[in-house]
C-alpha positions in Angstrom: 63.5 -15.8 45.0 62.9 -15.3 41.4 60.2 -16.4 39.2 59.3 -19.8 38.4 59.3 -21.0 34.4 56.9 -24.1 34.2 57.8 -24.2 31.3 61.2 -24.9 31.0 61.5 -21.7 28.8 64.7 -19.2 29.4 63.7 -16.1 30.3 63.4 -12.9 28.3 65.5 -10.1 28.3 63.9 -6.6 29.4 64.6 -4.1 26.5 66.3 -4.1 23.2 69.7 -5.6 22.5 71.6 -2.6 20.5 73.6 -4.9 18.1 71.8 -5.2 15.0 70.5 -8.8 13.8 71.7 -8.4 10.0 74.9 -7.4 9.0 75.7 -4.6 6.7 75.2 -1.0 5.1 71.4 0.3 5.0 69.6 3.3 4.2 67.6 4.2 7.1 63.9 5.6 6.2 63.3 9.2 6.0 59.9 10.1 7.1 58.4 12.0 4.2 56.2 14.5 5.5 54.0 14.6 2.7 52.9 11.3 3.0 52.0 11.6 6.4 49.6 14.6 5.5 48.2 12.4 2.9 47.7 9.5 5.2 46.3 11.8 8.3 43.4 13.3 5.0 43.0 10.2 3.8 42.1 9.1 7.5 40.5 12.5 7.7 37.8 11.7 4.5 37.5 7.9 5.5 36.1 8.9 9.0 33.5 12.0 6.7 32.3 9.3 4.5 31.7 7.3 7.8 29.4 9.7 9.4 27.6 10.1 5.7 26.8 6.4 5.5 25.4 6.5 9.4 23.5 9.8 8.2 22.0 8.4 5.5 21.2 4.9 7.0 19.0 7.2 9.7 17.4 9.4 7.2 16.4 6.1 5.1 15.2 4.8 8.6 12.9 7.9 9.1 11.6 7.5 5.4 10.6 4.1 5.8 9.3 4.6 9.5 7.3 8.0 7.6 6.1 5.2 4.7 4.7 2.9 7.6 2.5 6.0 8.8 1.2 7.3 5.6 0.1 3.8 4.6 -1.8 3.7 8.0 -4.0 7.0 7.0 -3.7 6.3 3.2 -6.1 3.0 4.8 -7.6 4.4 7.7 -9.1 7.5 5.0 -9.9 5.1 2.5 -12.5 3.0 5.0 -14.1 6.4 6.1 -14.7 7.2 2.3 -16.1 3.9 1.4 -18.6 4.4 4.8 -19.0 7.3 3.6 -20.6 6.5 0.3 -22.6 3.6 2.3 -23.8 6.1 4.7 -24.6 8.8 1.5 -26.6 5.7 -0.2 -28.4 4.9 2.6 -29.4 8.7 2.8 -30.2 8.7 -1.2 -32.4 6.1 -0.1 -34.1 7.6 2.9 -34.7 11.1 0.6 -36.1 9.2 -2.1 -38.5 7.1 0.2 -39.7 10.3 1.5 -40.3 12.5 -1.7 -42.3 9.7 -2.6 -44.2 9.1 0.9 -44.7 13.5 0.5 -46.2 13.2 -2.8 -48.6 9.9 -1.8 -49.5 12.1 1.6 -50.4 14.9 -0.7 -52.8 12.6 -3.0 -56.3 12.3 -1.8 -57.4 8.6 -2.5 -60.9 9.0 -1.3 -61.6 11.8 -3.3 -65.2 11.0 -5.1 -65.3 11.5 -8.8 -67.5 14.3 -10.1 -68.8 13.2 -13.1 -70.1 9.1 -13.8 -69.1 8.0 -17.6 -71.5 5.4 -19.2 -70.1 3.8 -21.7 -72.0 1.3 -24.2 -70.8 -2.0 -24.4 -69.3 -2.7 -28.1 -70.2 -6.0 -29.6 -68.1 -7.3 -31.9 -68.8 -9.8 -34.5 -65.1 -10.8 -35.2 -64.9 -14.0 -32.9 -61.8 -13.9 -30.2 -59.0 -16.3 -31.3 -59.1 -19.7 -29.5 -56.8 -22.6 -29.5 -58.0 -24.3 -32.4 -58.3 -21.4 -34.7 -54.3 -20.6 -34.4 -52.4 -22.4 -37.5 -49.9 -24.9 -36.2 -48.1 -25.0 -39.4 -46.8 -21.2 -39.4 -45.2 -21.7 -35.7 -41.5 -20.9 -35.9 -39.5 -24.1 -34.9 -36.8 -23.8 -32.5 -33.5 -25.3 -33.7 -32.3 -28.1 -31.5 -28.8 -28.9 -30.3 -25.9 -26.2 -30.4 
């Protein structure tokens, strides 16, 4: 029993006929062996430049993935610094509250004076300026509007 075509196909012939399909006188091809060293360095520097490209694609990968990590610290040191100067303010601060507080403590309010001064009351016959002595005409006037 032999195989069934569904397809109402005839079947193929195993292997090559040996008659050729065109008729008449041609040149057969003569493998030039330089070509084929050309072809075989041409594949050679195709499949170098490959590995380049992936080389380079990974060491632009590691750049970027080293970018990502310096900009972490570049931030992470840049809010220490700015506590930092917030911390040394508040320190200013603190020193400068307690120079002052040493040099109070070392101040004796409730020292009593050694000597009394009298002084003589001065009168004065120039009267003190009141309201209606002041001339209202030589007041400046402000200018109004813009």
């Amino acid at each position: 029993m032999g195989a069934v075509n569904i397809f109402g196909q005839k079947p193929r012939k195993n292997g090559l006929s040996k008659k050729p399909v065109i008729k008449g006188e041609f040149s057969s091809y003569q493998i030039n062996y330089k070509e084929l060293k050309i072809y075989k360095f041409n594949k050679f520097l195709a499949f170098c430049i490959l590995i380049l490209v992936i080389l380079s694609m990974a060491s632009y990968m590691a750049v970027v993935s080293r970018e990502v990590i310096v900009k972490d610290i570049h931030i992470k040191t840049n809010k220490i610094y700015y506590e930092n100067i917030d911390l040394q303010n508040s320190v200013d601060n603190l020193k400068s509250f307690y120079a002052i507080d040493t040099k109070v403590s070392k101040i004796d309010f409730l020292k009593k004076a050694d000597k009394v001064l009298e002084v003589k009351a001065v009168s004065s016959k120039i009267a003190p300026k009141t309201r209606s002595n002041i001339d209202k005409h030589n007041l400046k006037q402000v200018p109004a509007g813009f």
